[in-house]
C-alpha positions as CSV (number, residue, x, y, z in Angstrom):
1,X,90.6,82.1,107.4
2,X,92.8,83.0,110.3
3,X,92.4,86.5,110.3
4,X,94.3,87.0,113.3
5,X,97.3,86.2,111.8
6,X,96.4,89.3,108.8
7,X,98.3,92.2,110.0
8,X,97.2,95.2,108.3
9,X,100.1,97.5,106.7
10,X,100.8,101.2,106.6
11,X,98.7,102.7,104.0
12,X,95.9,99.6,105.5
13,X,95.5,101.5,108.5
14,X,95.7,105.0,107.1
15,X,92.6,103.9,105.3
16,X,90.7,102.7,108.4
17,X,91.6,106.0,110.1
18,X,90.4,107.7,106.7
19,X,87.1,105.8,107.0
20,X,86.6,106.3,110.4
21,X,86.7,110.5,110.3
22,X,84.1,110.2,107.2
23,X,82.1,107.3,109.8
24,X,82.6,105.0,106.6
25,X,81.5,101.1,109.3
26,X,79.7,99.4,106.6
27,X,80.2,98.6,103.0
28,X,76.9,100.4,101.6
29,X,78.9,103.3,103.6
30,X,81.5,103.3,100.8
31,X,79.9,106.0,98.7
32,X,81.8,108.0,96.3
33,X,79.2,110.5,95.7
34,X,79.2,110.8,99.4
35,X,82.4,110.9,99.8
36,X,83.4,113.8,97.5
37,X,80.5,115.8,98.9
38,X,82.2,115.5,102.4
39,X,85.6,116.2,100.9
40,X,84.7,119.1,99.3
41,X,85.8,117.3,95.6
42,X,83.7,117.7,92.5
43,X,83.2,114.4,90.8
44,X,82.1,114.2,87.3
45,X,81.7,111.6,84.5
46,X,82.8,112.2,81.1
47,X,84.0,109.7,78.0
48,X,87.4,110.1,78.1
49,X,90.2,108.4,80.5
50,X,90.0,108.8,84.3
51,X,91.9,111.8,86.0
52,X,91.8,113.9,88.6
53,X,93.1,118.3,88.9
54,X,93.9,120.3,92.1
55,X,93.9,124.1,91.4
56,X,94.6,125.8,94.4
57,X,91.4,124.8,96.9
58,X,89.7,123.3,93.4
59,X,89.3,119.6,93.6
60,X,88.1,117.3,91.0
61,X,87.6,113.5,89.9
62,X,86.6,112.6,86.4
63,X,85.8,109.4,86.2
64,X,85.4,107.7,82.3
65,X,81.9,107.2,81.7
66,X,81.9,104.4,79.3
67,X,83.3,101.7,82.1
68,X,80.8,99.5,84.3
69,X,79.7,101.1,87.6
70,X,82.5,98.7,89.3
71,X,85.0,99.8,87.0
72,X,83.8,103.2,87.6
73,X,83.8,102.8,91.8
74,X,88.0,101.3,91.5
75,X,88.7,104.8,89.0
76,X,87.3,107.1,91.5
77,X,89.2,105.3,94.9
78,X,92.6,105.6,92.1
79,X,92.1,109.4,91.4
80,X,91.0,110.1,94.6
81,X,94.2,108.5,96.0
82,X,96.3,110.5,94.2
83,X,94.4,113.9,95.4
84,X,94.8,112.9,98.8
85,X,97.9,111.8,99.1
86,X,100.5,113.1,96.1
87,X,101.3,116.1,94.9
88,X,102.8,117.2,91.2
89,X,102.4,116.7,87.7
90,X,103.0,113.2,87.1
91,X,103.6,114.5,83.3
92,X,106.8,116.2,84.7
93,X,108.1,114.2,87.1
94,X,111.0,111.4,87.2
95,X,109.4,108.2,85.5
96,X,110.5,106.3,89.2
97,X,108.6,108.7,91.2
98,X,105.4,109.0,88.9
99,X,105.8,105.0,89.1
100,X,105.6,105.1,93.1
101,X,102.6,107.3,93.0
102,X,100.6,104.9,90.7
103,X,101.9,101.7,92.8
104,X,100.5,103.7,95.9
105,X,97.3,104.5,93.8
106,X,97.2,100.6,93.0
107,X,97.1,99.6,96.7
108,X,94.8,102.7,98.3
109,X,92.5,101.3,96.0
110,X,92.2,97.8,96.7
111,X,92.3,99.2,100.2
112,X,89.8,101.6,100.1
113,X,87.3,99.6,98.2
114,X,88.0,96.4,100.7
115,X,88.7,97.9,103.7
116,X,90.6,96.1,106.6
117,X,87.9,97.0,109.3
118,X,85.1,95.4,106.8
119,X,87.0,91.9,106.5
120,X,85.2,90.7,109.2
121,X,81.7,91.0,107.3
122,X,83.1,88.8,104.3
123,X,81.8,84.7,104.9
124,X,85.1,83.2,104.8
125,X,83.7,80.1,104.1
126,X,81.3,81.0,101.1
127,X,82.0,78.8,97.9
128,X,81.7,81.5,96.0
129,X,83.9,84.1,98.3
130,X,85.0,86.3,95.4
131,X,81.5,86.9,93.7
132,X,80.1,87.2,97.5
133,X,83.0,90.3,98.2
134,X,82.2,91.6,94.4
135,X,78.5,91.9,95.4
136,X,78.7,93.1,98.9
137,X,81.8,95.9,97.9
138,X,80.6,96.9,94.4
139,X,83.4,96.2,92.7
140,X,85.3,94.2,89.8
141,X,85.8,90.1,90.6
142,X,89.7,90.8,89.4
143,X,90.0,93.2,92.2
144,X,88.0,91.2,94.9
145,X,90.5,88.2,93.6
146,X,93.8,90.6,93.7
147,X,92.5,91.7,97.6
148,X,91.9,88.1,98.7
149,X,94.9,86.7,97.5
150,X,96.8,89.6,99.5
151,X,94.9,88.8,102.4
152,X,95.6,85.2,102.3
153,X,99.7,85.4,100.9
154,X,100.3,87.9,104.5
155,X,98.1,85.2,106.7
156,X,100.3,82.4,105.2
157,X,103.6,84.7,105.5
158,X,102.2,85.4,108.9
159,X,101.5,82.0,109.9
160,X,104.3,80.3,109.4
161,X,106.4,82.9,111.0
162,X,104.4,82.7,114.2
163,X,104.6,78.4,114.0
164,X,108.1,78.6,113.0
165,X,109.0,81.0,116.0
166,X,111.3,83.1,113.3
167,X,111.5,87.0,113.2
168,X,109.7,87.4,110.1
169,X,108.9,90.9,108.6
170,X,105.5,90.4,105.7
């Protein structure tokens, strides 16, 4: 895959300079335990749906006990995501804005759990590329799949910009 034709987006590189501060180089790095206990966020399980709360300095995730440990990984990068990065009560806020914040969620997550500075560790060739990145990041196949085709949708939009000498913006 011609990787050097992927060029990595906004929120993409906010992740790798994320990663990098909580020296996050590896994909056993990508610990959410780990990661809370460096941010300073309490992270629970408990059988209801996913959320996260902010009082004041208080921080924390709940993440829905009854999914699988993947399902449970992509729920914690989500509510995490939204700590870091919004502020409000979705519950109160214009239906457009609340909609942004969950599309921003969306991405940070596919992001965060398949970092741009990792791509290079993932066997390009394998036969079995999506079960290979579901293995090696800990998370669902659907997301693996969502992730890889992004990848390869910007290297084609890339691509055929650079071939066809046009001013594309992907």
């Amino acid at each position: 895959m011609g990787l050097q034709y992927y060029h990595t987006t906004a929120l993409e590189d906010w992740v790798t300079k994320f990663y990098s501060r909580l020296k996050i180089f590896r994909p056993e790095d990508i610990n959410p335990v780990v990661i809370s206990q460096k941010l300073s966020i309490f992270l629970r399980e408990k059988p209801f749906s996913s959320t996260h709360q902010v009082v004041g300095r208080f921080r924390c995730i709940v993440v829905d006990s009854r999914l699988s440990k993947e399902e449970k990984r992509e729920a914690f990068f989500h509510e995490l995501c939204h700590i870091l990065r919004h502020v409000g009560v979705q519950s109160m806020m214009p239906e457009a804005f609340r909609e942004l914040q969950e599309r921003d969620a969306k991405l940070f997550t596919k992001y965060a759990a398949i970092p741009y500075h990792m791509l290079e560790l993932i066997d390009w060739n394998e036969r079995y590329i999506i079960e290979q990145m579901a293995h090696m990041f800990k998370v669902t196949p659907k997301l693996c799949e969502e992730r890889l085709t992004q990848i390869q949708n910007r290297i084609l939009v890339n691509h055929s910009c650079f071939s066809n000498h046009f001013m594309c913006f992907a």
